[in-house]
LOVOLO-112608 format. One record per residue (C-alpha): residue in three letters; y, x, z. Coordinates in pm, 1 decimal. Layout:
<rs>
+--------+----------+----------+----------+
| residu |        v |        u |        w |
+--------+----------+----------+----------+
|    ALA |        Y |        X |        Z |
...
+--------+----------+----------+----------+
</rs>
This chain:
<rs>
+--------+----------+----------+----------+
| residu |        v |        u |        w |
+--------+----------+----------+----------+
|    UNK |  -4154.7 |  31941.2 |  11958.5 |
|    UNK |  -4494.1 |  31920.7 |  11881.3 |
|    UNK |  -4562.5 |  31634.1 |  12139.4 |
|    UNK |  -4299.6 |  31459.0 |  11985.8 |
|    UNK |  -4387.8 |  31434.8 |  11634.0 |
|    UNK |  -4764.1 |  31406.0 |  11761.5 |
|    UNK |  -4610.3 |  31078.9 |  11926.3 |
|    UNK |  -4371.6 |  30972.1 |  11639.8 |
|    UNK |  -4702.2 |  31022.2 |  11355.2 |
|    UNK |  -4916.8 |  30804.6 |  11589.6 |
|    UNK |  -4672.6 |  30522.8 |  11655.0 |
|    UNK |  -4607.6 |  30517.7 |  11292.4 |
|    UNK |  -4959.7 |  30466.7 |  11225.5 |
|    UNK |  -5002.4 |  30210.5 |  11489.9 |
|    UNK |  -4707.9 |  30023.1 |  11324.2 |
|    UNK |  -4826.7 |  30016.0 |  10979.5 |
|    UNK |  -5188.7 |  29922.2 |  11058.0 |
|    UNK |  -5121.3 |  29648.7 |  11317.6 |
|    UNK |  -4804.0 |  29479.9 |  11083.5 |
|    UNK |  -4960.2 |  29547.6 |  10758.5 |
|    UNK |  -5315.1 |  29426.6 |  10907.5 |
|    UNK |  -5155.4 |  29101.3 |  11037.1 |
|    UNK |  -5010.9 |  29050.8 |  10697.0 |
|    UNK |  -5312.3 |  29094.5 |  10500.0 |
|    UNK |  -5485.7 |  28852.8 |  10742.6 |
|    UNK |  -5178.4 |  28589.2 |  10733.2 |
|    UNK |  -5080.9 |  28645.6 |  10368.5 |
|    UNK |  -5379.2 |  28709.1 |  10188.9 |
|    UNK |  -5709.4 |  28593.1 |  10394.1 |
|    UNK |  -5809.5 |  28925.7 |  10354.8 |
|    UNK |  -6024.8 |  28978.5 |  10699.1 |
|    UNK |  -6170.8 |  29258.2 |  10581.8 |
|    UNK |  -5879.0 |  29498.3 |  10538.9 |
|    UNK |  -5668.4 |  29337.2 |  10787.5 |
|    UNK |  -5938.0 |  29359.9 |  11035.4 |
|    UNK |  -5970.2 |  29734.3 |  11009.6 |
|    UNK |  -5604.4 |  29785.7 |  10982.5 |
|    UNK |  -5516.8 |  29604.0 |  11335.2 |
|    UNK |  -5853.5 |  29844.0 |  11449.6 |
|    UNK |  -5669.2 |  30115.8 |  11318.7 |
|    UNK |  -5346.3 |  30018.5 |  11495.6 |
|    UNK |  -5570.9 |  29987.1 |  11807.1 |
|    UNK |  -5722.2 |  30308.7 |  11829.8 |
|    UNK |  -5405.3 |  30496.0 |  11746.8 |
|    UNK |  -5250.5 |  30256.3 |  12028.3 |
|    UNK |  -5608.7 |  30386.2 |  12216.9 |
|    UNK |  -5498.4 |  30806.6 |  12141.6 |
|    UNK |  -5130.9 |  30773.1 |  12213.3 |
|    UNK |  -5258.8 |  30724.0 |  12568.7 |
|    UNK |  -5532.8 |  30967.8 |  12589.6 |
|    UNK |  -5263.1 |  31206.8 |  12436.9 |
|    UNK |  -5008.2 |  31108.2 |  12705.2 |
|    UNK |  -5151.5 |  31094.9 |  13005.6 |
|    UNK |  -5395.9 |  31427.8 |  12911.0 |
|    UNK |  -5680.4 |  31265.2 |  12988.7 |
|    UNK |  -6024.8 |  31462.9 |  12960.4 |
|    UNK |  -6315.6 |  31469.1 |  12778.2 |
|    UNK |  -6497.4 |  31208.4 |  13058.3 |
|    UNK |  -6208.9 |  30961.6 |  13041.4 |
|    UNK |  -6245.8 |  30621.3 |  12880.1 |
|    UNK |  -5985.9 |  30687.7 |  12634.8 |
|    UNK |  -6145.1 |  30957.3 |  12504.8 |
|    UNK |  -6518.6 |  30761.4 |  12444.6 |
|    UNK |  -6296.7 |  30480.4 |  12279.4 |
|    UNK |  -6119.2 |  30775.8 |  12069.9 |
|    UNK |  -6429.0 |  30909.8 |  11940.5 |
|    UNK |  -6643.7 |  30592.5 |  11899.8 |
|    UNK |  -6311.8 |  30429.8 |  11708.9 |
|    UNK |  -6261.9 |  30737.3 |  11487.3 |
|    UNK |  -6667.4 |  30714.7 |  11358.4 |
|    UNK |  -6612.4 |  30336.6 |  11323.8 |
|    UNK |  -6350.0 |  30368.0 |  11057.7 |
|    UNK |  -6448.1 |  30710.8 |  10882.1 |
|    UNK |  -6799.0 |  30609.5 |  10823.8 |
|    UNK |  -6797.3 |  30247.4 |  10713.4 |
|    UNK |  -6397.3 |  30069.1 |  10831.6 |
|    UNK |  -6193.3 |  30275.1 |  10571.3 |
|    UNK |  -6469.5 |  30322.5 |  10342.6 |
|    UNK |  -6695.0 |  30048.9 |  10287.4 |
|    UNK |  -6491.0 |  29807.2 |  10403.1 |
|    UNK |  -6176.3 |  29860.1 |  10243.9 |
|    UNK |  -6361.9 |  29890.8 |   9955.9 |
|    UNK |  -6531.7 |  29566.8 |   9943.3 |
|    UNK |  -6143.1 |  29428.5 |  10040.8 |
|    UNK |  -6002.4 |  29560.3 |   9742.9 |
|    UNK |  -6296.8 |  29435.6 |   9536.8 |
|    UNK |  -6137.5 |  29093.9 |   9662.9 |
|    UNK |  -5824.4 |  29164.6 |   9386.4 |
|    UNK |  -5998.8 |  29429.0 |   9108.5 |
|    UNK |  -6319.3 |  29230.8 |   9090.5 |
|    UNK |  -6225.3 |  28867.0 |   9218.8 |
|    UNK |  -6455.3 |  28970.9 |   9473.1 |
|    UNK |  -6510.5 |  28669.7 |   9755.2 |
|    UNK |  -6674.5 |  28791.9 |  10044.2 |
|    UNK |  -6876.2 |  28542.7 |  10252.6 |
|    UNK |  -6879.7 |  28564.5 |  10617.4 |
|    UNK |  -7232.1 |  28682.3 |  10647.2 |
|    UNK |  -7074.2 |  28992.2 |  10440.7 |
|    UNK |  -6773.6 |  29032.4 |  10675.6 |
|    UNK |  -6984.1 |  28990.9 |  10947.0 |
|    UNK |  -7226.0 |  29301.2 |  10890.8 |
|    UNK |  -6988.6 |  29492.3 |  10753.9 |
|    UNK |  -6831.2 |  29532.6 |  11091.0 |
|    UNK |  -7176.4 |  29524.2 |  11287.1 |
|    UNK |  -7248.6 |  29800.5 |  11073.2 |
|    UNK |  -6965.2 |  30045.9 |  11131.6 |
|    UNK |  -6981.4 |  29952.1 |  11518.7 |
|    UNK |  -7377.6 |  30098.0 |  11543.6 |
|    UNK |  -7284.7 |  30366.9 |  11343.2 |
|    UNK |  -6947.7 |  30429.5 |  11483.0 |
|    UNK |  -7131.5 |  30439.6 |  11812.1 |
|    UNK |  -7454.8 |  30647.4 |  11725.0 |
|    UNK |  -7205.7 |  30894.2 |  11550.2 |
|    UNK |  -6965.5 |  30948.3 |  11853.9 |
|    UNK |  -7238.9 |  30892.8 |  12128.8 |
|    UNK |  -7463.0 |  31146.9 |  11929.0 |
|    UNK |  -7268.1 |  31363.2 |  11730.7 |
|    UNK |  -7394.5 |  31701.0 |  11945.7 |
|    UNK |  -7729.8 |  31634.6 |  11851.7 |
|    UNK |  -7661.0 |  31515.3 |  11468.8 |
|    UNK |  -7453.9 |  31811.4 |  11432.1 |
|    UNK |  -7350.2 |  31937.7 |  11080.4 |
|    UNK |  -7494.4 |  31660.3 |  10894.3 |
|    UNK |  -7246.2 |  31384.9 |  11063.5 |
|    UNK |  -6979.5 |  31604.5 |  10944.7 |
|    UNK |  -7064.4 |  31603.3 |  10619.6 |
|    UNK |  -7181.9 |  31228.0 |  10645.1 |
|    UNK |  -6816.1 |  31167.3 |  10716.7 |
|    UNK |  -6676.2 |  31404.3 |  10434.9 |
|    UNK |  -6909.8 |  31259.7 |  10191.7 |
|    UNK |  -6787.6 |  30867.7 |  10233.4 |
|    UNK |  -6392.3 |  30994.1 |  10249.2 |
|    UNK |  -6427.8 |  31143.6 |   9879.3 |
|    UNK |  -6673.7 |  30845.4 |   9758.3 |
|    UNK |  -6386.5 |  30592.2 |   9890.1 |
|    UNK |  -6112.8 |  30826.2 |   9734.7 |
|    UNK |  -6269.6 |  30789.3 |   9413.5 |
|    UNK |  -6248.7 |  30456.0 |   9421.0 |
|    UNK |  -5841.4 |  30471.8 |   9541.1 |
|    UNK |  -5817.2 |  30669.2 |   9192.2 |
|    UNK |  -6053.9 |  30372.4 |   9027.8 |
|    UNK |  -5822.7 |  30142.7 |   9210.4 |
|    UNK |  -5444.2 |  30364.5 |   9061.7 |
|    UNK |  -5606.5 |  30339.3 |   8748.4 |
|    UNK |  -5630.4 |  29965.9 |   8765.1 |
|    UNK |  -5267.0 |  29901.6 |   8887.6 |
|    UNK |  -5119.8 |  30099.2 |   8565.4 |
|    UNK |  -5345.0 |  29897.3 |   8361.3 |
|    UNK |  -5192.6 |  29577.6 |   8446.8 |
|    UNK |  -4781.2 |  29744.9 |   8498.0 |
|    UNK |  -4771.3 |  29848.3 |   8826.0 |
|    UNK |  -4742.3 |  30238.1 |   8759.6 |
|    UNK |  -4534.1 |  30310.0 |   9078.7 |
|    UNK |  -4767.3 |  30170.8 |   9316.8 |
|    UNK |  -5042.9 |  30378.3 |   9143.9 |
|    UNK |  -4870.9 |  30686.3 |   9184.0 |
|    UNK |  -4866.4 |  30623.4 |   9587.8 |
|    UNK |  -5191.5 |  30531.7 |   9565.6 |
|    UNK |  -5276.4 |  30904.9 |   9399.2 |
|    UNK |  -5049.8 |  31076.5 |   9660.6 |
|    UNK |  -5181.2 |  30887.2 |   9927.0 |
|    UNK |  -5546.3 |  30962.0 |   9829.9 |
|    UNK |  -5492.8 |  31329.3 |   9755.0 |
|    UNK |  -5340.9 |  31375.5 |  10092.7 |
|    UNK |  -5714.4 |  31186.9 |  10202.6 |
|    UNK |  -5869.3 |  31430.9 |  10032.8 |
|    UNK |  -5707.1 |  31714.2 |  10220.6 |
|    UNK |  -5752.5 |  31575.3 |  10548.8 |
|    UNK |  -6111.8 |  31466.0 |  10502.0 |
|    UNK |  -6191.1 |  31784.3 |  10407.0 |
|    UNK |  -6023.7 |  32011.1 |  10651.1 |
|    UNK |  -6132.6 |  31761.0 |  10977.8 |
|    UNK |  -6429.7 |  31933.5 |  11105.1 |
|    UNK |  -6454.1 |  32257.6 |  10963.3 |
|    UNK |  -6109.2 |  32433.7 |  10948.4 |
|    UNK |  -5809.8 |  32495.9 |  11152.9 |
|    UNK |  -5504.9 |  32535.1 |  11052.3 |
|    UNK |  -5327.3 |  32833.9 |  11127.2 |
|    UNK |  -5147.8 |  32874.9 |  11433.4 |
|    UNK |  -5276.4 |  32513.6 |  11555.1 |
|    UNK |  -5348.3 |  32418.4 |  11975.6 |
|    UNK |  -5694.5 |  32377.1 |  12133.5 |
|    UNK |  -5597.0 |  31974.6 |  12083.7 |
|    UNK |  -5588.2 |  32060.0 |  11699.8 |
|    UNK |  -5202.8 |  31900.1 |  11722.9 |
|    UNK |  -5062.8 |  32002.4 |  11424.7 |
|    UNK |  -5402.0 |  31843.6 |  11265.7 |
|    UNK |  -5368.9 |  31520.8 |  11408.4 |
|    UNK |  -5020.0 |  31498.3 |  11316.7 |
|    UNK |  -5096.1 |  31526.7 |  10914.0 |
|    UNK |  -5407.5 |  31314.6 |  10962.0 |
|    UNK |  -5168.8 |  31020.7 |  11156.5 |
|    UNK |  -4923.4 |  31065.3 |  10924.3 |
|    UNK |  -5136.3 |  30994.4 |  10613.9 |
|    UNK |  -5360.1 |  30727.3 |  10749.8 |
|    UNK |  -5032.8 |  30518.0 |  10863.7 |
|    UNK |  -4900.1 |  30630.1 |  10466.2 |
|    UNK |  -5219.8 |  30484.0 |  10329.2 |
|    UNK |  -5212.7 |  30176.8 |  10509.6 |
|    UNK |  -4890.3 |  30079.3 |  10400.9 |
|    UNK |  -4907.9 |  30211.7 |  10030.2 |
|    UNK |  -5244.4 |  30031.3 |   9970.6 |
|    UNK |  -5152.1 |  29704.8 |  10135.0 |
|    UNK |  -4803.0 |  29692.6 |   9917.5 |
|    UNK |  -5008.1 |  29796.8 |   9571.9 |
|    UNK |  -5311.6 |  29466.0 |   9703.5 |
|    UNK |  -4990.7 |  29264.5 |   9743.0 |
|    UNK |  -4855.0 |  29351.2 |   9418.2 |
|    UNK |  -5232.0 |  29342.5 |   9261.7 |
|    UNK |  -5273.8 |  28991.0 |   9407.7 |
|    UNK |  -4968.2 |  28836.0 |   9268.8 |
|    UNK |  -5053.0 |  28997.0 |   8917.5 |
|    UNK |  -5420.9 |  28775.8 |   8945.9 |
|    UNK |  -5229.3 |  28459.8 |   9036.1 |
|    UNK |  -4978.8 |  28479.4 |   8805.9 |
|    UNK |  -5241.2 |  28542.2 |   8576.6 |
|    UNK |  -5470.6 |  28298.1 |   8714.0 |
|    UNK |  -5745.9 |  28512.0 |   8785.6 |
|    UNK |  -5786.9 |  28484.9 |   9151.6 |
|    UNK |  -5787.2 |  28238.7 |   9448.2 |
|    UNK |  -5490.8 |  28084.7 |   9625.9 |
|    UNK |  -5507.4 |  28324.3 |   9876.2 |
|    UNK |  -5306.6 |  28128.8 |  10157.0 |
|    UNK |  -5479.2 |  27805.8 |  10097.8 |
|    UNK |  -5892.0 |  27952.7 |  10053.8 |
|    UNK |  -6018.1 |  28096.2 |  10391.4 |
|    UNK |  -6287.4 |  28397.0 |  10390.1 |
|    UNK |  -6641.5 |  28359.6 |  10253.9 |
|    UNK |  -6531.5 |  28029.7 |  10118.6 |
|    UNK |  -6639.5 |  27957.9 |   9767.2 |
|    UNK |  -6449.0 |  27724.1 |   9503.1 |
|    UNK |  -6607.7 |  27478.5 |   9229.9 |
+--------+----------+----------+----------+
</rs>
């Protein structure tokens, strides 16, 4: 049973973050998010076969697990989600220069933080707690902003999403839940379950944020304006 909703939470995830990705990239020219969305989809596509075929701690799968996992929770679905939002709260317009170190960034540190993280110990831990709350605080910035302009429903899944970020964050390297497996399978089951929530709640509250700041006219076509691309 517990393989099975192990696989189910995972292949949820990788749904969400490679469809919703796609659509933010298609939809809304928003490489940023969409980027890290389809890398999300990838490395849950990456753990569904180091969970499957049990591979160990030398196999490829499981350097690709680790090195993806630092690449998101340190700068992916921190930094760079944040700077994608910015995109409909702020009118934010990232130029490719931006994009492009954004994701330079989280690779070196996504691979110094896997490749490493025996010798930086405790303080990659808490590296990795720190930047979950500081993004989560700007999810609630971000659930405050959609029931300013109406959208109070999104903002509430938004909250739930993020408190359930909060949780995971802060349980993911120092405590197990009771009655969990050496593979911490119960863990990874909440933790798939929630990032594959959060992918889809935030992309549907940016879709409903973005068509709030065109109908309002305070944002960019965004089918017809391309990343980094500034308007007169």
């Amino acid at each position: 049973m517990r393989d099975i909703l192990f696989a189910a939470a995972d292949i949820w995830m990788i749904a969400v973050g490679i469809i919703c990705g796609v659509k933010f990239i298609r939809g809304h020219r928003n490489y940023l998010i969409g980027l890290e969305w389809i890398i999300m989809g990838v490395s849950g596509t990456n753990f569904l076969v180091y969970g499957v075929t049990k591979a160990g701690p030398d196999s490829l799968p499981h350097h690709i697990a680790f090195f993806l996992d630092a690449f998101s929770r340190s700068i992916g679905f921190t930094l760079i989600l944040v700077l994608g939002l910015l995109v409909v709260t702020h009118r934010y317009k990232p130029t490719i220069r931006v994009e492009v170190g954004a994701f330079s960034l989280a690779a070196i540190l996504g691979f110094v933080l896997s490749e490493f993280a025996d010798e930086i110990g405790t303080p990659g831990k808490v590296f990795f707690l720190i930047t979950a709350l500081a993004t989560s605080g700007f999810l609630c910035y971000f659930a405050w902003r959609l029931r300013e302009i109406g959208e109070r429903a999104h903002a509430v899944w938004i909250l739930g999403a993020t408190a359930l970020n909060v949780v995971v964050a802060s349980i993911y390297d120092f405590w197990r839940i009771p009655g969990d497996d050496a593979d911490h399978t119960r863990f990874y089951i909440l933790a798939l379950f929630k990032w594959g929530l959060a992918m889809l709640v935030i992309y549907r509250a940016y879709a409903a944020f973005a068509a709030h700041d065109k109908r309002v006219g305070a944002g960019p076509d965004p089918v017809t304006h391309a990343p980094g691309v500034e308007t007169a």
